[in-house]
N, C-alpha and C positions, 0 to 999 in steps of 0.2 A: 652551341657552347654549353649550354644549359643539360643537353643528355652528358655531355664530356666528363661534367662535374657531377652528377651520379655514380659516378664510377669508381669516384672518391671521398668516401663518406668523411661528412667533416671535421668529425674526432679525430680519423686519420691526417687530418691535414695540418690541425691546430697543436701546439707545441705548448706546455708551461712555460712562465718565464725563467731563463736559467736553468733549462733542459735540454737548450742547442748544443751539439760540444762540433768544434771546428778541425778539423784536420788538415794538415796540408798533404794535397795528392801528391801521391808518386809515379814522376812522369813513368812509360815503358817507349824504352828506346828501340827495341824490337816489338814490332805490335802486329798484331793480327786481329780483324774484325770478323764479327761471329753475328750470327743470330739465332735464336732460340725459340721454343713454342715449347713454354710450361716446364718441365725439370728433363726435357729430352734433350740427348747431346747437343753440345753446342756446332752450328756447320760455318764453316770459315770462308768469305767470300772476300777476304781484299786481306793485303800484307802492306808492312812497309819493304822499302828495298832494302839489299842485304848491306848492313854496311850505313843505310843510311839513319838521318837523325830521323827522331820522331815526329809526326807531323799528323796533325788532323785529318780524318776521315772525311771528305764533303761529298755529298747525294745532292746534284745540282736534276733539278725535275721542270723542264718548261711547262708550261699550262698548254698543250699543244693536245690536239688528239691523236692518242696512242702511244703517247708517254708514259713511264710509270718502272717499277723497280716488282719485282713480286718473287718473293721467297716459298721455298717448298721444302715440306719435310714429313716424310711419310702419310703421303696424300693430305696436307694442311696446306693452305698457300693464306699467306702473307702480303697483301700487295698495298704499294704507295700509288694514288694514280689522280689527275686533274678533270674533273668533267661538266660541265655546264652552268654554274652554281644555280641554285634550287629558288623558289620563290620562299621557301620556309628560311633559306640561309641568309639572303637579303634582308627580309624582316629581322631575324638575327642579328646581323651584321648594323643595320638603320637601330636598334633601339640599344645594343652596347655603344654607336658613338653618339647617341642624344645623352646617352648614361654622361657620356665623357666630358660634355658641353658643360 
């Protein structure tokens, strides 16, 4: 957790007060899902149906070995995948829920 948030320096995260402004989204009724790596075209791997209403995209990934989703784009891969959790993740995982107690 702790590398995750490195990644996001916390100037970038922290906001003044009464510098949030709120929008409301605009659904897309025709949608297409992309994925991207850095300002290279975007590559489309799921649609909705023709005709149909809009509906959320869901990535369901069991924890099974050999599961996983992995994107490619001009020799980059991309990949979601489940695998053993680590002795370093546990310690992780045991001192965020003593945080929580």
């Amino acid at each position: 957790m702790a590398e995750q948030l490195d990644l996001f320096p916390q100037e970038e995260l922290q906001q003044e007060a009464g510098s949030i402004e709120s929008t409301k989204p605009t659904p897309i009724l025709d949608a297409e899902w992309c994925f991207q790596f850095f300002d290279n075209e975007p590559i489309i791997f799921a649609w909705t149906k023709e005709g149909g209403e809009g509906a959320p995209m869901v990535i369901n990934i069991d924890s099974v070995e050999g599961e996983g989703i992995s994107f490619n784009q001009n020799g980059m891969v991309f990949r979601i995948f489940p695998k053993a959790i680590s002795e370093n993740t546990k310690l992780e995982r045991k001192k965020e829920n003593e945080s929580k107690d």
